[in-house]
Structure formats: structure tokens, C-alpha cells
N, C-alpha and C positions, 0 to 999 in steps of 0.2 A: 526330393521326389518321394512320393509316399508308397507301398509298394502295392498292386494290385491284391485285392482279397480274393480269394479264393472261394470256389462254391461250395467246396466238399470241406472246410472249414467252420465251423459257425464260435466267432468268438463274440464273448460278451461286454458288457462295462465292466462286470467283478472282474474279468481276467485280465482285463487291465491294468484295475488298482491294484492288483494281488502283485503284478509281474515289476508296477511301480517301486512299491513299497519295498521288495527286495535291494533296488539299487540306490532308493534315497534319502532311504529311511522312515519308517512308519510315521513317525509326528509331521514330515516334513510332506509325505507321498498324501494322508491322510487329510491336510489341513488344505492342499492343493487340490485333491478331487476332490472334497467338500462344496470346497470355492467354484469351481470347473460346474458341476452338478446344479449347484443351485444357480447359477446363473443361464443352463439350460432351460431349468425348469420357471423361473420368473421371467426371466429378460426377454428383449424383443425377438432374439432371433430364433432357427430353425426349433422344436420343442425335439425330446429324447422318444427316441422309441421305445414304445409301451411294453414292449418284449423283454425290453436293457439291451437289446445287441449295438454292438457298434457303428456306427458310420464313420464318416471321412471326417470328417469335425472332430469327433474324438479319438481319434487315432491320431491325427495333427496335432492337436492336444499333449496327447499321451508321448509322442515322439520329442517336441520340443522342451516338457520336461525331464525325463530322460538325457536326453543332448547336454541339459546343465549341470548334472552329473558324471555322466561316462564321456562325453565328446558326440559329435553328430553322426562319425560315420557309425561308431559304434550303437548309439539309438537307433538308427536306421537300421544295422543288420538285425539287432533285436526285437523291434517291432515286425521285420519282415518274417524272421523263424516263428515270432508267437503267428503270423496270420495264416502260416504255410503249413501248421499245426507238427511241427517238427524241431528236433534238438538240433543247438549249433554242432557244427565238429568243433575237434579240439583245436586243429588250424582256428578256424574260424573264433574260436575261443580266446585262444589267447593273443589270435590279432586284434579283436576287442579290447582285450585285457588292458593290451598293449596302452593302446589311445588310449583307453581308459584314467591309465599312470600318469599318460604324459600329461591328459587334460588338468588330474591334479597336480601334479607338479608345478604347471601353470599358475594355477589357480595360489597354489601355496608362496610359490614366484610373488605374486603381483600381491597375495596377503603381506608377505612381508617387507617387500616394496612399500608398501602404504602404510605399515605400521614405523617403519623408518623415517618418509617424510614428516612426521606425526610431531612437534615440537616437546609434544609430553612424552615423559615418562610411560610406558604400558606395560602391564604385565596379565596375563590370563590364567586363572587358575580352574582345574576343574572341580566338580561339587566335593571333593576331600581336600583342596585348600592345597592342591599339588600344581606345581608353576608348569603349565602347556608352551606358551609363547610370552614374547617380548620383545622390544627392541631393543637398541645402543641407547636410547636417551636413558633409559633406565638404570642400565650398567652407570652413566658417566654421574646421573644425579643420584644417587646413592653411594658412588664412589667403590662399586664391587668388583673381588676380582676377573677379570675379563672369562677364568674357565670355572668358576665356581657358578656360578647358574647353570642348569641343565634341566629339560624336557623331566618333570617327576621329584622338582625338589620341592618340600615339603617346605612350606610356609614356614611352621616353626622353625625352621634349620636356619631360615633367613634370618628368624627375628634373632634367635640362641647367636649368631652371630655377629650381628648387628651389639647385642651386651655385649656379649666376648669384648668388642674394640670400645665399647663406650660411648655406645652412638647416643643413647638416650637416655634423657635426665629422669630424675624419679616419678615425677609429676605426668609423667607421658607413658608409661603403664598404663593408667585405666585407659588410655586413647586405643589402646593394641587393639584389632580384633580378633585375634588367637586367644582360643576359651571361651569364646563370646557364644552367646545360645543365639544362632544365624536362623533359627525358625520364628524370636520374635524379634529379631535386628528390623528398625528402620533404615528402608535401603531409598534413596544412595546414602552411604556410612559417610562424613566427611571428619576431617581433625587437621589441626595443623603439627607438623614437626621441627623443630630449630634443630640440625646438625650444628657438632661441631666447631665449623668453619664458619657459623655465621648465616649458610644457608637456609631460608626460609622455603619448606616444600609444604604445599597443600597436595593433602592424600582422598582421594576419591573410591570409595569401593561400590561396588553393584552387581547387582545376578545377569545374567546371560541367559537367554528363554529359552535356549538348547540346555539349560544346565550348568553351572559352572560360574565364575565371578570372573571380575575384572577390574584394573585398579589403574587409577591413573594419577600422576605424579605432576604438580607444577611447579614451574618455580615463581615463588612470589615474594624474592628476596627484595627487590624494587619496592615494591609497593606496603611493604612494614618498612620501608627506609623512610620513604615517603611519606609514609602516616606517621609516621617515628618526629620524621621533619617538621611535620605541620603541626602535631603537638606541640615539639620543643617551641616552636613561633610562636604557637598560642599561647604558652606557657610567657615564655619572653613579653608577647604582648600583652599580658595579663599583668606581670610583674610591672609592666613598665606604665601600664594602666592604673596599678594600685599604686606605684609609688608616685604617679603624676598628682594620682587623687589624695594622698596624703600630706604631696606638697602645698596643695589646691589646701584644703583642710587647714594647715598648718598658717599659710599665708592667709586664709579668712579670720584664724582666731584671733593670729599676730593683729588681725586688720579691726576683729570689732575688740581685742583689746586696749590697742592703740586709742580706737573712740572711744574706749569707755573710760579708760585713764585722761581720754581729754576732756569728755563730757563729767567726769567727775571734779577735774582741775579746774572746770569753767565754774562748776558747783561751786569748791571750796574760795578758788578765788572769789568769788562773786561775791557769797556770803559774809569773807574777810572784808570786801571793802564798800558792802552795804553796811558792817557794822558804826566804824566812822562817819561815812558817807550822813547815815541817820541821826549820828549825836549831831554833828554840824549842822544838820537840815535843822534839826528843832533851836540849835542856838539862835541859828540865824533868823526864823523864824519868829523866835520870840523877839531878838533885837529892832526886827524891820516893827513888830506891832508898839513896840516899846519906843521906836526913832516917829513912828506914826502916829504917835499920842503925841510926842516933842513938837513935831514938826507942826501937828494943829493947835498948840499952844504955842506957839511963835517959834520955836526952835529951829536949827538950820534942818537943809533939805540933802548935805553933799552926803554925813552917814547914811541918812535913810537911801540913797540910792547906789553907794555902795553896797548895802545890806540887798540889795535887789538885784544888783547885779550876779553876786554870788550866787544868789539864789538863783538864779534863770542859768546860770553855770553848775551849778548843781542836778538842776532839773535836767542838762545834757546828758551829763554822766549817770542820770538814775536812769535817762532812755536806754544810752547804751548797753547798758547791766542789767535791764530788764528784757534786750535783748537774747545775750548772750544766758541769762537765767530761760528764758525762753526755749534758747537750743538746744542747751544741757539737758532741760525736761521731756522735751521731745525725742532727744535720743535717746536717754536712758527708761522711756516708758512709763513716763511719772506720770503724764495727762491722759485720761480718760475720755474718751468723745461719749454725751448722752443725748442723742438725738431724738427727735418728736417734730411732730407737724403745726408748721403756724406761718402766717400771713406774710409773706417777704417785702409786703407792701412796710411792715413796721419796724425791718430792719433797713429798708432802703432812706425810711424817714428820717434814721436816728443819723444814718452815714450825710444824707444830708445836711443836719443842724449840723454834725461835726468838722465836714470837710468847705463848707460855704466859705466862711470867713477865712480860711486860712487859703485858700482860693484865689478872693478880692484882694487880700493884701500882695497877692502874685499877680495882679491885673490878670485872671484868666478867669474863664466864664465855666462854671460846671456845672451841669443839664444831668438831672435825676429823673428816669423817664417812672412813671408809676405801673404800679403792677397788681390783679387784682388774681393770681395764683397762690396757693401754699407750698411749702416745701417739708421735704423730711431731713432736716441736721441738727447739729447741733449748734443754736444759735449765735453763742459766746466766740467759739471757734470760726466756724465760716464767717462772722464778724470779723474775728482778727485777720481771716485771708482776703477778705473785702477792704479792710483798713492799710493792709499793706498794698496792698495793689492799688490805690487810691493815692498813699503819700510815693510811692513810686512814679506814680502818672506826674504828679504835682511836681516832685525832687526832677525831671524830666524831660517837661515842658516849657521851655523859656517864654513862648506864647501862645494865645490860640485858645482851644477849649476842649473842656474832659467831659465825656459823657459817663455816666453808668445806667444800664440799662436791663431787659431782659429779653429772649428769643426763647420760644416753646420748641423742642424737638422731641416730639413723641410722649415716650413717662416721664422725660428728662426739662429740667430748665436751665439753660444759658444764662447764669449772672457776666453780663459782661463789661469792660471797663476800656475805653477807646482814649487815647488823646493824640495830640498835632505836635508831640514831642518829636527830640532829635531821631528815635528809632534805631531799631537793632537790627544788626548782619546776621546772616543766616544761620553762618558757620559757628555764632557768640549765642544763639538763641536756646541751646542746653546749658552753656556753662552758666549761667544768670543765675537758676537756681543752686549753683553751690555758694559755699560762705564766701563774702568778703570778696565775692565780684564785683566789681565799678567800671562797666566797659564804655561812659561816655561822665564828659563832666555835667554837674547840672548847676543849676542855681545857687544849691547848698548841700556841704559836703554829707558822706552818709558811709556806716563799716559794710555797705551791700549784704545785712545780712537780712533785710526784709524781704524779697524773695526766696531766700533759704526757710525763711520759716513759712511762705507759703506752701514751698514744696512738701514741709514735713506735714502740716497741718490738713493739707490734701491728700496728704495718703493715709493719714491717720484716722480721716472722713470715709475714705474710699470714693472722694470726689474729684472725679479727673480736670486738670489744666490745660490748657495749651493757648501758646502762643504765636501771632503774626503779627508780622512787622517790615516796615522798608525804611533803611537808611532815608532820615530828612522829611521823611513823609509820616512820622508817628509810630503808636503801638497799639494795638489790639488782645488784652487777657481775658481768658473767660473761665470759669469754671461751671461745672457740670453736677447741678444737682438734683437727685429724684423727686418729682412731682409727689405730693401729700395727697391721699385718697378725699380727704374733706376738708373743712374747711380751717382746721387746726385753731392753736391757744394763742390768742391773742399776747405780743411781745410787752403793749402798753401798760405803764406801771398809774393807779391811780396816783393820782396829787397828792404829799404828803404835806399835813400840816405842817404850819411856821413855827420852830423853836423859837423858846423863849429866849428872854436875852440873857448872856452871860451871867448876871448878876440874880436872877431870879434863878439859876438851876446850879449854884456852890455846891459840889459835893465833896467828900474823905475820896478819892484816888489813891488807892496800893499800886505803886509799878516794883515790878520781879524785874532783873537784870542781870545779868553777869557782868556787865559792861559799866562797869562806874562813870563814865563820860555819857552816857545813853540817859539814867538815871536824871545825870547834873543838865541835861538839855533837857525832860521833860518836865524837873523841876521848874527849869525856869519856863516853859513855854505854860505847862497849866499853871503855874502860878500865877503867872501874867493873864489868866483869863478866870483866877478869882476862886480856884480848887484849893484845896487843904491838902496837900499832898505828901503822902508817906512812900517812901524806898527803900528798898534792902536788893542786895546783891546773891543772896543764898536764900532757901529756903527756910530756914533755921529760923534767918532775922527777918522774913516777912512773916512768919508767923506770930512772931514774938510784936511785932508792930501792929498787926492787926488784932493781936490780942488787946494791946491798950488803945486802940483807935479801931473800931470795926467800919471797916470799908464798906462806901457804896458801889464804889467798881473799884474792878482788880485790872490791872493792863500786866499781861504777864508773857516774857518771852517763853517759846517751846522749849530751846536746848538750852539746859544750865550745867554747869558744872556736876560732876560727883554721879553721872550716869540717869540723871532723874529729868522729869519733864516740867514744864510749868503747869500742863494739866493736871499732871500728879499730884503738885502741891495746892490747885482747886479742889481737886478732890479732900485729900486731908482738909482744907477751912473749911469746906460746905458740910465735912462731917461733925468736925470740930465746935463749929458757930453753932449748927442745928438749922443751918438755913441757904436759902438757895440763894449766893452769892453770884451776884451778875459779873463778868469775865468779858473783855476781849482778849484775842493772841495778837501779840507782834511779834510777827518773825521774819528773817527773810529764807526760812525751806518754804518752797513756794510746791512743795510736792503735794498730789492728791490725797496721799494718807496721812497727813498730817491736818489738811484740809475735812478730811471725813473723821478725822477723831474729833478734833474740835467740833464740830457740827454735832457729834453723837454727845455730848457734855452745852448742848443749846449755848455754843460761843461761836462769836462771829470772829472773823481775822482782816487783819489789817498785816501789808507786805511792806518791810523794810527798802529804801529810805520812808518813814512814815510823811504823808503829803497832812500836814496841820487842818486844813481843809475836811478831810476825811475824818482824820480822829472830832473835830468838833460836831461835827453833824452824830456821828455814834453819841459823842459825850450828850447834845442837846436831846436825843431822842430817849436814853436812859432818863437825863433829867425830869422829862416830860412823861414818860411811864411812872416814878419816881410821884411824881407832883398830882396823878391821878390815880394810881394804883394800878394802873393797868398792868396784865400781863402778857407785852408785848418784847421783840425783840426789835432794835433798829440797825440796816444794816447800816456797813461804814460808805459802800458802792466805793 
């Protein structure tokens, strides 16, 4: 109830604020009629009398802030003596007073009640850093004695004994805020502190807009355990990551040293028993021409086909060696792909003439569809992955018929190769290309490593494979290769003139050897076809030979003894003679730089077992440059 104003009274708005500000304090009485006032003067409701005197509005006003201070009966007597324009009695005073107490007491009641439920730490200091209030969580997470905090202890005192016991490590000084210039402190100040025990407390400080600061304490020993924890896991899973990855590491190197120790033993081997493999090719060789002269001058026929049989057993084992010489090169990055654009129409032709007859003599029918696109590969190579896939189909097919053909997809072209063979399972159709698979029997035996060299040769292209197939119902391979912008280089080689006959192109032959049995087989094979033929073992004694016999060709292996090459010792004759001495190499390093050095010295090569065939077309076409002057090269193909 508000009390009746009086007439003989006249109070204003200032006597309001004036009588406020006594009991609530200025900043607090001030910021309140502020508020009060302009919302008379803007807002929707009743406006202020132009006078300033009061009304019922603001004396309601005036009373219920008031009440939040002293208590309501006591605003009420208050409000009633200022309207009644009269002093309280002292009765009336200090039954005011009275409430007044209680209402704080209350009020202090229920503040510390609530700073209690509080789970933090609190402690309140006024603006000289002098501790006002706090609660129990403070006492217990600090660990202080229960009567040493009191109303007026100086912050310092707390920190001075906080050192005293050792509470804090050196490092946690600068964190203090005692000493601290709190005019340019960024507030809220936060730090962490490790007690002692292990306890992790985060420390919060901040100003209070009556003046004074406030600090609150948590604990957040949890959650550095926590983080502590997840570190160590990541740490662990890191370690366990690096060392998985080092085992990973360890086990690839094992794994491509493993191939390369193999792919070098396939080398060495190979090249070990090309070397024999080549003397015999050439004895026999010359035997069969020499049982073949016999034989058409009456003589019997049972040598000359013994001599040919060997020979066609021979020719086995050069396949297989030229296999396994194959693998080794592809693994170990010997072969080089030189790709360019040209008519696939002319590599489909050559696979034709090639694979026709060996076909018929299989009673199987092979359909070579034509094709009038270019491609961009490398033609020698994708040959070889056409040729294998080819005697694959054939090795294969008991009966029926192989097609090869082509399919446009996009930039791409599909060479593909189909036949009515036994066919492969689905679960067998990756393992095909590793070495020395044989997952069905065929006609004639095979080491299965012709689709391993598909495999390398196709990725050494960047031309993709793949394969379908159904048990009993055939195969289907194709590879994948990029369409030629134009019309690309024709593959077709002009016609070469007809060699003379043996007798008409006699030349001086030097062969270089390290191999004395090598030597005594080429002896006799060019003998037997009418050469004048000089040999040495080292370079020393082909020098010395060619000194009193100057050579028309030199046939000279690559790797001799004593760390030197056979081109090496071309070089020294061609400087020596004063003249450009013509050279082949036989060798069986069947590597590209051995391939590109001889080429840079204008020498052609020939690959151990040497095929008699090959060497005489080189020897007839030297002849034939020889016989006209020309300055031509012949290869051996």
C-alpha cells in the first residue's frame, strides 16, 4: 500500500533520488533512476510531469527499489515520512533499522548459500586485493588451513604462504597476479596451476562492476589425465604406425631384392648357357650344311638328320632362354618403350604371315580381321604382347578357331585376340600372369611364362589388359591401346635386294672371343661358306691378327676379359688401320645400353645363340656394300 500524499506536502522527482541514493548507494540508486526516467520519457506509458513533481508511478517506483535494500516494511515507513514531510522517530528508526539487518542478513544467508552449492572454487577480493568472501570448495582445493582465511587477508599473505609450503614450481611465478599492473591486465586473467598432489586447478580472475575482483578455481585434474591419455595413445599409435611402416619398408626391400638377385641370376644364368648353347648352334650348323653337301652327292641321310634334330632341340632351349632373358630385362629396367604413330593395319599383316602356318599345321582356322586406324606404341613391344597372346591362344586350343581383331572405344583401340580353347576360371584369371603358371594342359608343353611377359610389357607401355573367359567355352585378351592423331609411319620395309651367292662375296672375318669353343664353331661354320677367317681370344691377339691380315668384318663379342669391351678394341683398329672398319656385336647382354652403344660406333648386333640364318644375310649384305662401294649398313633382323 502506498501511503496517501499529502497537500501541504509538495515532493519532487530530486527528492526521491536524493532520499534513494542514501540507502543504495549512488552508482547503484543513480543507474536505476536513470533507467526509471528515460523510460518515462520515451516509452509508451503515462509521460513525467513537466513540474518534476511526483506521482503514484514513481513513488511505486521509488518504494520497490528501496524494499530491495532495507526490506518492504521499512521502504514503506520511509517513503511515507518523506511524503508526510516529516522526520522518523527513533522508535520508528530503529524498528526500520531493525528489518533493515534482518533483510541483510538474509540476503548474506542466501549469498553464501549459493556460493556453497558453487562446484568451484570462489574467492572475492575488493579493489586492494583484500579477500571479502569465499566458500568451502576453496578451502578444500587449495588445501588451506580451515582458520587461516579471514574477511581482510591480503592476497599476498596467501600467495607468501602458499612458497612458505612449496606449493609452486619456479615456472609459475610469472603466472601470479600480485605485482601485476591490473590498470593494463587483460581481464578475465586465466593460468593453470599443478599442486603438489598431482592436482590440476585452472585459476580465473576478473573485475566486479561494484569494484573489486573475483577468482574462481577448477578443477581440471581429469581432463590433463585425459589429454595426457590420448597423447600417450597417439604417441603409441604413432610408434606402432612407424614401426609397422618400417617393417612394410623392410619387407619391400627384402622383396625387390629378392627380384633383383633373381632377375640378375636369370641374367647370369642365361648368359652362362647361351655361351655353350652358341658354340654348339654354330657346330651343328655347319655340320648339317656340310651332311647337306654329302647327302646331295650321294651320301647318307641318317647324320644329316640327326644334325637336325639337335638343331630343332636347340632351337627349344634358345626359346626358353630367350624367355627367361626377357624377364630379367623387364625387371630389372633394361628395355626402354619408344613409341610413335603408325598403321596397325601393318602389324596385324606381319602377325598374320607369322601365326597362319603354325595354325594349319594345328588344324585350326585363324581370322585376322583388317583395320584401317593408327596407334600410338611401341611397335616391336606391343608385337611381342600380340605374339604372346597369339601362341597362348594356339598352345590352348585343341580345336576350333582364333580370331584377332579390333574394337574403337573412344581415343582408345581394343587389339583383341578370342579363341574356342579349354578357357579359364575366374578365380585362375589373375594368377595367369605371374611366371610359370600352366593352369590347363594344351597340345604342347610351355614354362607359362608368356603371359608374364605380357604383363610386364603392358605396363611398361602403360597399355592396359584384361581378360574373359569361361571354363570349355574359350578365351578372350585384349589390350588397350591410344588412337594416333594421323595417319602415322608406315611399318613396311621396302624389298631388299638378293645376295650374292656365297662364292661371289669371300671375305677376311676377325672374330673377338673369350670363349675358344665359340671361336672353333664360327671357324668352322664360315669356313664352310668360303670366309678366310682369323680368331683371337683377347684383344692383344686380335690386334696382332689384323695387323697381318686386315679384316673386312670384325664379329666381336661385348664382354672380354681384363675389364675391356669388344667396342673398345673397334675403336683402337679403326684408329690404328686409319679406317672405318665394319663390326657386328655378338653378344648375349641383350640390355638397351649395350644396344645404344653399339648403334652410336654404326654396329649392328646379333643376340647369342647366334641363328646362322641371320649372321649370313648381315655377312651377304656387307659383301654386297663391299662389291659396289656403297655406304650402307645391313641389318641382321
Amino acid at each position: 500500500m502506498v501511503p496517501k500524499l499529502s497537500s501541504r506536502v509538495v515532493v519532487r522527482l530530486d527528492d526521491l533520488r536524493a532520499l534513494t541514493l542514501r540507502f543504495v548507494g549512488v552508482e547503484r540508486g543513480s543507474a536505476a533512476f536513470d533507467g526509471y526516467l528515460a523510460s518515462r520519457t520515451t516509452g509508451t506509458g503515462p509521460r513525467l510531469d513537466p513540474s518534476g513533481l511526483v506521482d503514484l508511478d514513481s513513488i511505486r517506483f521509488t518504494e520497490n527499489l528501496l524494499a530491495g535494500a532495507i526490506g518492504a516494511a521499512s521502504a514503506r515507513v520511509v517513503i511515507a515520512a518523506s511524503l508526510e514531510g516529516h522526520s522518523l522517530s527513533r522508535r520508528e528508526a530503529m524498528a526500520m533499522l531493525d528489518e533493515a539487518s534482518e533483510a541483510l542478513r538474509f540476503n548474506r544467508t542466501l549469498l553464501q548459500s549459493t556460493l556453497e552449492s558453487v562446484p568451484q572454487g570462489i574467492c572475492a577480493f575488493d579493489a586492494d586485493f583484500n579477500i571479502t568472501a569465499w566458500n568451502g570448495r576453496f578451502i578444500a582445493l587449495l588445501d588451506l588451513p580451515p582458520d587461516f582465511v579471514r574477511v581482510g587477508l591480503p592476497l599476498a599473505d596467501l600467495i607468501a604462504f602458499n612458497v612458505e609450503r612449496g606449493e609452486y614450481a619456479a615456472s609459475e611465478f610469472a603466472a601470479l597476479l600480485v605485482n601485476r599492473d591490473v590498470a593494463t591486465q587483460s581481464w578475465p586473467y586465466l593460468y593453470e596451476r599443478k599442486r603438489p598432489d598431482g592436482t590440476v586447478l585452472e585459476i580465473v580472475y576478473d573485475r566486479i562492476a561494484e569494484g573489486g575482483y573475483v577468482s574462481t578455481y577448477t578443477d581440471v585434474t581429469e581432463r590433463h589425465r585425459a589429454a595426457e591419455a590420448l597423447r600417450r595413445a597417439n604417441e603409441d599409435l604413432e610408434l606402432r604406425v612407424r614401426e609397422r611402416t618400417e617393417a612394410l619398408e623392410r619387407a619391400k626391400a627384402e622383396a625387390e631384392q629378392a627380384n633383383l638377385g633373381k632377375t640378375r641370376f636369370l641374367a647370369a644364368a642365361s648368359h652362362d648357357l647361351l655361351q655353350p648353347l652358341n658354340a654348339a648352334r654354330l657346330f651343328l650348323s655347319a655340320l648339317d650344311e656340310s651332311l647337306h653337301i654329302s647327302a646331295s652327292s650321294g651320301g647318307v641321310d641318317k647324320e644329316r638328320n640327326l644334325a637336325s634334330s639337335a638343331i630343332t632341340a636347340l632351337r627349344s632351349t634358345e626359346h626358353v632362354l630367350d624367355r627367361l632373358l626377357d624377364i630379367s630385362s623387364y625387371d630389372a629396367g633394361a628395355v626402354r618403350a619408344e613409341p610413335f604413330e603408325f598403321p596397325i593395319a601393318d602389324l596385324l599383316v606381319q602377325l598374320k604371315v607369322e601365326f597362319s602356318a603354325m595354325a594349319r599345321e594345328r588344324g585350326l582356322v585363324l581370322r585376322v580381321v583388317d583395320c584401317g586406324l593408327a596407334v600410338r606404341s611401341d611397335p616391336h613391344l606391343l608385337r611381342r604382347i600380340l605374339q604372346n597372346l597369339l601362341s597362348n591362344a594356339l598352345r590352348y586350343t585343341p580345336k576350333g578357331r582364333i580370331l584377332l581383331g579390333c574394337r574403337r572405344r573412344g581415343g582408345d583401340l581394343r587389339i583383341e585376340v578370342w579363341d574356342t580353347g579349354v578357357g579359364i576360371a575366374a578365380e585362375d584369371q589373375k594368377r595367369i600372369f605371374e611366371e610359370f603358371q600352366r593352369l590347363a594342359p594344351g597340345p604342347e608343353k610351355g614354362l607359362g611364362l608368356g603371359l608374364a611377359i605380357v604383363d610386364r610389357v603392358s605396363r611398361l607401355l602403360g597399355h592396359a589388359v584384361d581378360v574373359r573367359s569361361r571354363p570349355g567355352r574359350g578365351s578372350g585378351f585384349a589390350v588397350t591401346v591410344p588412337l594416333a592423331r594421323g595417319a602415322g609411319t608406315s611399318l613396311q620395309r621396302k624389298p631388299a635386294s638378293p645376295a650374292p651367292a656365297a662364292a661371289e662375296r669371300a671375305m677376311t672375318i676377325l672374330c673377338l672371343d673369350n670363349d675358344v669353343t665359340i671361336l672353333d664353331g664360327l671357324t668352322a661354320l664360315l669356313g664352310g661358306w668360303g670366309h678366310h677367317v682369323l680368331v683371337a681370344a683377347d684383344a692383344d691377339g686380335a690386334m696382332l691378327a689384323a695387323a697381318a691380315s686386315p679384316p673386312d668384318i670384325v664379329l666381336l663379342d661385348y664382354h672380354l676379359d681384363g675389364g675391356r669391351s669388344g667396342l673398345d678394341f673397334l675403336d683402337d683398329l679403326r684408329q690404328k688401320s686409319g679406317r672405318d672398319v665394319r663390326a657386328l656385336v655378338v653378344t648375349a647382354d641383350r640390355s638397351e645400353a649395350v644396344r645404344k652403344e653399339a648403334g652410336a660406333r654404326g654396329c649392328a648386333i646379333l643376340s647369342k645363340p647366334v641363328k646362322p640364318a641371320a649372321l649370313r644375310r648381315f655377312l651377304g649384305g656387307e659383301a654386297l656394300s663391299r662389291q659396289f662401294g656403297a655406304k650402307q649398313r645391313t641389318s641382321p633382323a
